[in-house]
N, C-alpha and C positions, 0 to 999 in steps of 0.2 A: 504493500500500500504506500502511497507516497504520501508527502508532507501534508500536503494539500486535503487529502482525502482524510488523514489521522485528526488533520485541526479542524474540520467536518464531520467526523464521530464526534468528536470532544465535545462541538459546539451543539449537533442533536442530543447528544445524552446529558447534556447541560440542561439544555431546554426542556424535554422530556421531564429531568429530577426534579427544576423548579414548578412545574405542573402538577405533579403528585403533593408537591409540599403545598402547595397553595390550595390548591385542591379539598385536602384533610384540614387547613391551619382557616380557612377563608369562609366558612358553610355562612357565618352569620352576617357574611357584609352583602350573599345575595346581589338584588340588582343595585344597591344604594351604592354601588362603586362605580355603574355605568352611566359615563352623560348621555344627557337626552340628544337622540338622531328624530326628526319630525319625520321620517319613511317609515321606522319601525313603530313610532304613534300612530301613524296614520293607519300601518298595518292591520295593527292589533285591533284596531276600531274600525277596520274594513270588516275581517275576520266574523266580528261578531254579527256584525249587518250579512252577509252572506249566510251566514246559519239561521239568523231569523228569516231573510228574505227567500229562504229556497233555492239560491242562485247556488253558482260550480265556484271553488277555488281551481285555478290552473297554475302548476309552476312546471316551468320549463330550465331544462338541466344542459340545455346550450349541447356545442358538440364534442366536448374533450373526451382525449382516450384518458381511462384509467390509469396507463403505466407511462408517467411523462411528467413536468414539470405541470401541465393544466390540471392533472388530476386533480390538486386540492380543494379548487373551485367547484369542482363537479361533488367532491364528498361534502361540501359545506352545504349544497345543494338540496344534496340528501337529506344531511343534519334538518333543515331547514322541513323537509316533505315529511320526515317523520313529528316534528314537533306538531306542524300545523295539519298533520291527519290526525293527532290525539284533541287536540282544540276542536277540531268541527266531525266529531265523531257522530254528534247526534242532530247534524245536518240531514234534510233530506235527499242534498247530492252530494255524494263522497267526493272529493280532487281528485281533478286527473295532471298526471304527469307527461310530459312528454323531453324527447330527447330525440340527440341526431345519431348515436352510434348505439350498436348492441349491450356494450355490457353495462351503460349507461341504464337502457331501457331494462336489460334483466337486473338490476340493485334496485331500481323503481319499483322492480312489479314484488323484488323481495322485500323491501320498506312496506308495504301493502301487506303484503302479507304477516310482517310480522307486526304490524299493528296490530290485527287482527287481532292475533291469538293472545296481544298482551292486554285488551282493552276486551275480546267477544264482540266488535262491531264485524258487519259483515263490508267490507271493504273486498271489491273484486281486482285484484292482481292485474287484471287486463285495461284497466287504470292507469298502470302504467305501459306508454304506447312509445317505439320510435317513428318519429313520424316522416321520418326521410334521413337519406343517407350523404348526400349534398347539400352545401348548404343551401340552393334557394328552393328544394325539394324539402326539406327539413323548414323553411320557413313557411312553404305552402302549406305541406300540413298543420302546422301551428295552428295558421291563419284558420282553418276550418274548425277548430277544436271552438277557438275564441269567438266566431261567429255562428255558430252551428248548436253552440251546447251551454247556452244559456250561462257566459261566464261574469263572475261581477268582480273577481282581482283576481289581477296578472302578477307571478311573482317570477322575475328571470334571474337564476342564478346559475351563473356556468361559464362554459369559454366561447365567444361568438364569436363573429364576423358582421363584414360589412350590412350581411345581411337581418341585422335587429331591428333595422329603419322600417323594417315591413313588421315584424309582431310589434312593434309599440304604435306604429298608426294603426292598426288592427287592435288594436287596445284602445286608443284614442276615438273609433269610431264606432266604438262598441259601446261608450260612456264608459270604459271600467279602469279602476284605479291598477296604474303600472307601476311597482314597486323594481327596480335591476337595479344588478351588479355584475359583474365580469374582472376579467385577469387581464383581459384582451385591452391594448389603449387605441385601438381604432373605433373596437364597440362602444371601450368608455366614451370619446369624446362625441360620439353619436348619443349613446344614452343619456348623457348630460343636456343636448339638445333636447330630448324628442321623449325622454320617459317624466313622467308625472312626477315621481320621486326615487331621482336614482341616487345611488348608494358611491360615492367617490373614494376610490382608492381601498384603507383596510376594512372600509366596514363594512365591505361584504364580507371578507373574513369574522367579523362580530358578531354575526344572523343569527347564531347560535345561543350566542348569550342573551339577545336583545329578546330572543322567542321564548326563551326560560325553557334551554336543551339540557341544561342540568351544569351543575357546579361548577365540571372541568373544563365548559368554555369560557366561563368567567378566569379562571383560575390561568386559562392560556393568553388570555388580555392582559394581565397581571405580568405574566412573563414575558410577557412582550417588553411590556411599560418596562420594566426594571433591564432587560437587555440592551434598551433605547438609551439606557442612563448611563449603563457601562460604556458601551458604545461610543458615546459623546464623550465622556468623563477619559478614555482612553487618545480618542481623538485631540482633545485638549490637551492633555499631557502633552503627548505628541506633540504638540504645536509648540509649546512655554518650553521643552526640555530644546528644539531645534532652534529657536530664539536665543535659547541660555549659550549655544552652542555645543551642548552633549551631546549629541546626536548628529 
């Protein structure tokens, strides 16, 4: 293994330990440690209007593969389908899911499934849909979901392309509230135009905690925050030690 790669374990299994610690040391600070993002208000208060109104929740998991640098976006995604299928359980329409690649669409239809079993709602697996394999084939079906099946919020989390400009005007002309994020900065500077309330930069990473996914996503904010300080704090040094002339 090279240098490179060893200061890369060190720095995962860093980050990992400070997770578990925070995790166990943090239960009672809950959400009182998250500032207010107005996407995730407006969510939560979407959420509930959709289970009184009969309407569909849809979130779409964009096209990343699983084993790649986009993966984490797609698993936050997840995070995100499972919290908000235990939320609208006793909805008259279950969410559906949709995505652009395979194993995308099968962790969908298994999030669904394991709602199920931990909750007893009957939630159909087949909910979760890939809905094309290209991206403006994966947008058109979107587009059908959102016009077609009575949707009242659109939540997109995953890794796009150019092609989101057609699901948030498909959002837009549906009246229904578009919540996105992405990893992608062609999608982001588009969503920032054209989605109702997009999520800039890490707080699409936050979904988790903001949705109340349980403890250990707050507790990864935390390790964030405090890596942000080292980070800096190291950088300085840096700087004052090359001034002094040590370095």
């Amino acid at each position: 293994m090279t240098l490179a790669g060893i200061i890369g374990l060190i720095f995962v299994l860093f980050f990992a330990g400070l997770i578990i610690v925070f995790t166990f040391t943090s239960r009672k600070l809950q959400k009182s440690y998250l500032r207010e993002i107005p996407a995730f208000m407006k969510l939560r208060n979407a959420v509930g209007l959709v289970v009184e109104a009969g309407t569909r929740l849809h979130l779409s998991l964009g096209r990343g593969e699983i084993i790649g640098p986009e993966s984490s976006v797609g698993l936050v995604g997840l995070s995100a389908l499972a919290r908000i299928g235990h939320t609208t359980a006793n909805s008259d329409r279950s969410p559906v899911a949709t995505s652009g690649t395979g194993p995308l669409g099968i962790l969908s239809q298994d999030t669904f499934g394991s709602i199920s079993r931990s909750i007893g709602a009957e939630f159909d697996p087949l909910n979760g849909r890939v809905s094309g394999l290209t991206p403006f084939s994966y947008a058109a079906g979107v587009l059908s979901v959102i016009n077609d099946e009575n949707v009242g919020v659109n939540i997109l989390i995953g890794n796009f392309g150019s092609e989101v400009a057609l699901i948030t005007e498909a959002g837009e002309r549906a009246n229904s509230l578009t919540v996105a994020g992405t990893d992608n900065i062609t999608a982001q500077a588009i969503l920032y135009a054209s989605a109702q309330e997009p999520l800039i930069g890490e707080e699409t990473y936050a979904s988790g905690a903001y949705l109340g996914a349980g403890s250990s996503h707050i507790a990864s904010l935390r390790a964030q925050d405090l890596l942000r300080w080292v980070l800096i704090s190291i950088i300085l040094i840096g700087a004052i030690l090359k001034l002094a002339g040590v370095l």
